[in-house]
C-alpha positions as CSV (number, residue, x, y, z in Angstrom):
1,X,109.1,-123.5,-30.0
2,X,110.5,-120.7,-30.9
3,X,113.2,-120.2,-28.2
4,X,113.9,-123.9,-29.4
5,X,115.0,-122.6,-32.6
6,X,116.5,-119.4,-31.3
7,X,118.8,-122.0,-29.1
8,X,119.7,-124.3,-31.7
9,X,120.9,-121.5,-34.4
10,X,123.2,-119.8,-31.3
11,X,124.4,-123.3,-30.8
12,X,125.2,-124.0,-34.4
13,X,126.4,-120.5,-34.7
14,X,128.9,-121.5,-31.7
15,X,130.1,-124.3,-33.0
16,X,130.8,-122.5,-36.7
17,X,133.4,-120.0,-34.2
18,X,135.1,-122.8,-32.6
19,X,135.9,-124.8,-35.3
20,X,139.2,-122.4,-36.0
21,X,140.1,-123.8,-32.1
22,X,139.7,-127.7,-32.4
23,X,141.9,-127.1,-35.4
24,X,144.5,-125.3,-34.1
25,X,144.3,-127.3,-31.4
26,X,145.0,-130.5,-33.7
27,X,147.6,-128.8,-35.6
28,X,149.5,-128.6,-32.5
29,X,149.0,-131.8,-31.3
30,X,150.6,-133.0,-34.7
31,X,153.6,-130.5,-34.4
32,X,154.0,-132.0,-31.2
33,X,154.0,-135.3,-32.2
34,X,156.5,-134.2,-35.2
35,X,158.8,-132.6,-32.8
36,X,159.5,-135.7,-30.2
37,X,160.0,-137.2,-33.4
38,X,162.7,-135.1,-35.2
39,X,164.9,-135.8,-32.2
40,X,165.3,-139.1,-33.7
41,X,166.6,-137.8,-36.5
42,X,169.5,-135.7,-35.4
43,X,173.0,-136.7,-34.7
44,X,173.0,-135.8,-31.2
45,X,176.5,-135.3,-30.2
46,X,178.0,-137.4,-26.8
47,X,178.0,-134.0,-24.5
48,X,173.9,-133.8,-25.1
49,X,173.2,-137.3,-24.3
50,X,174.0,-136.7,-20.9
51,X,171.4,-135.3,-17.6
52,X,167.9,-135.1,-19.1
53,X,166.4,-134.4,-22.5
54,X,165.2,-131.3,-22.2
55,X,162.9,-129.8,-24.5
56,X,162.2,-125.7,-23.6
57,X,158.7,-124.3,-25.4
58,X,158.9,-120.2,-25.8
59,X,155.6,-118.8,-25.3
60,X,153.2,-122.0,-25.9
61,X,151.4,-123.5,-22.7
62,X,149.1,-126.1,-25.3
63,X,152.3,-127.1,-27.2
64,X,154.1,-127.7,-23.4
65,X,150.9,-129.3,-22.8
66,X,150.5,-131.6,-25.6
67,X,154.7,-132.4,-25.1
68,X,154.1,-133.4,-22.0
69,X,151.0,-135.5,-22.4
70,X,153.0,-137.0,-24.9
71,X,156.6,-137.8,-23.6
72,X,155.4,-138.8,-20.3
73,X,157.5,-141.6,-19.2
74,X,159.5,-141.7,-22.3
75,X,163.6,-141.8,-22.5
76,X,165.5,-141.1,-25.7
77,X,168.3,-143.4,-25.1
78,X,168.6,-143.4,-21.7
79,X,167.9,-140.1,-20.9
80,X,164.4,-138.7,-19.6
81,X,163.0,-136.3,-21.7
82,X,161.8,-133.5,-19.8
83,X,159.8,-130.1,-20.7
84,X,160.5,-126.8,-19.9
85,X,158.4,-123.5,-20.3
86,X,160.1,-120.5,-20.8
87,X,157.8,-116.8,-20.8
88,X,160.6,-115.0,-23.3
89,X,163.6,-116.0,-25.4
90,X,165.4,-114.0,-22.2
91,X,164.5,-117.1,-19.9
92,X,165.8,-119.6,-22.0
93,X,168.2,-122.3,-20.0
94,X,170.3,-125.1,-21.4
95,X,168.5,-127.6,-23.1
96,X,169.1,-129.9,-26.4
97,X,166.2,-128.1,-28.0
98,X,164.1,-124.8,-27.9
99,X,160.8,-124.9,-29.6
100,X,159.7,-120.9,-30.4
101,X,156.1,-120.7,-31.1
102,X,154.4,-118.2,-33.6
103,X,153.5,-116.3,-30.7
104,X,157.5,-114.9,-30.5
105,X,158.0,-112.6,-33.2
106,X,161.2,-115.0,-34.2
107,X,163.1,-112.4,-36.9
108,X,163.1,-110.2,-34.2
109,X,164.3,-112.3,-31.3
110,X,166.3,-114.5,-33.4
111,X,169.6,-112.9,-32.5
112,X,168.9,-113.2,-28.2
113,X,167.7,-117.0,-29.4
114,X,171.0,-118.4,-30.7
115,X,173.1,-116.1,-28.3
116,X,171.3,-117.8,-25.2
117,X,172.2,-121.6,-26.8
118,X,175.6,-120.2,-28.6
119,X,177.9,-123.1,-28.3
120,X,175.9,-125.8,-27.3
121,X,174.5,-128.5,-29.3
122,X,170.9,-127.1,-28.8
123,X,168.2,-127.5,-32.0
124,X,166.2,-124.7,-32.7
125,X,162.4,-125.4,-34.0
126,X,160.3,-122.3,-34.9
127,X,156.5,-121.8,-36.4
128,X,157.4,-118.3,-38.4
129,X,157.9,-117.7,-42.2
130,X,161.0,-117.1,-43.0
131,X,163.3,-118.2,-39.4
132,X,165.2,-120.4,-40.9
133,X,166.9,-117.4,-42.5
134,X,167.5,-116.2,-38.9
135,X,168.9,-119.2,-37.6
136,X,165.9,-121.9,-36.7
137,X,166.8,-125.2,-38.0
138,X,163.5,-127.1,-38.5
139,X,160.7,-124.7,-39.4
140,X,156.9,-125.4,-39.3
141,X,155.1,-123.8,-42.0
142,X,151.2,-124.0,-42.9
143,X,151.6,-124.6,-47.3
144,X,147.8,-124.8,-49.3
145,X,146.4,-125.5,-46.2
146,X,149.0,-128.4,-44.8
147,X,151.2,-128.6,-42.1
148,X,154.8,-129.1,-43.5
149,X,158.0,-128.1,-42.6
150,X,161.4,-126.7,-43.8
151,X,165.0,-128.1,-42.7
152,X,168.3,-125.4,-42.9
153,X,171.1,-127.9,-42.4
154,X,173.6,-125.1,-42.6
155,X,172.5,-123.8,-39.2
156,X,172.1,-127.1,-37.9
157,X,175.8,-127.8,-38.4
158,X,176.8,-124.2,-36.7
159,X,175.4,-125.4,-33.5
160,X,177.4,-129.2,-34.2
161,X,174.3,-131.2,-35.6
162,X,173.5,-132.8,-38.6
163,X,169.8,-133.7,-39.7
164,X,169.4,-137.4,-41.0
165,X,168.8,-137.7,-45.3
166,X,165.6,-139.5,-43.7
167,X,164.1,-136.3,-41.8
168,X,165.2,-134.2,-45.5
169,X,163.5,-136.7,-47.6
170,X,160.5,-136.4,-45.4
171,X,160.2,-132.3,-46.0
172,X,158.0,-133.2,-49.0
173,X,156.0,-136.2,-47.9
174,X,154.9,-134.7,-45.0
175,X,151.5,-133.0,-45.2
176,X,148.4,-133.2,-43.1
């Protein structure tokens, strides 16, 4: 009886520490979802919306996971979209957009960021306080507890993009 209690208290006590996981876990299943979605929202110009879709994840193997799960078998237009991993902003290849996790200190590695997609039409979506002042264009941020993001369409237009008034009217209605 009493190892029956023991049990059931670590097994509660368990489930108290991995609550913090399911939920991260969930919030990047919804920034996932959020980011096959901006795409849609973004005047893409002709020279992107040729070869692939390609969609490179810094430093994230669950948000390259859930991306995957997710765009499996899916075009944008007529393209494919495809998912790339990449260990370090050093690796990054040619693709339309580069999604730098919260694991890649962003201030610091903003600079090698836009130098690897300099000149090309390549969107920039970071996780990090403050990167849209170091060039990210969409930005996730966690406000009272809700997933939201922030939109720079300054640096957008550097890299020849423009965000649709729908995605900027959406900055505020968005919350989980």
């Amino acid at each position: 009886m009493l190892g029956w209690i023991i049990m059931k208290k670590v097994l509660f006590l368990l489930g108290i520490l991995m609550l913090p996981l399911v939920a991260t876990s969930q919030v990047n299943k919804f920034k996932s979802v959020f980011t096959l979605n901006f795409i849609r929202y973004i005047g893409w110009p002709d020279a992107t919306k040729q070869g692939d879709f390609v969609i490179g994840v810094v430093r994230d193997k669950e948000m390259v996971s859930w991306l995957t799960k997710q765009s499996a078998g899916k075009k944008f237009g007529f393209q494919s979209v495809v998912i790339k991993e990449f260990r370090s902003a050093e690796d990054i290849t040619d693709c339309q957009v580069i999604y730098v996790s919260s694991n890649v200190n962003f201030s610091k590695n903003a600079a090698s960021i836009v130098n690897k997609v300099g000149g090309k039409n390549t969107l920039i979506i970071s996780e990090s306080d403050g990167a849209t002042k170091f060039g990210s264009m969409i930005n996730f941020v966690i406000r009272e507890d809700k997933l939201k993001f922030e939109i720079h369409k300054a640096n957008a237009a550097k890299f020849g993009l423009q965000i649709s008034s729908k995605l900027e009217s959406m900055v505020s209605a968005i919350s989980l």
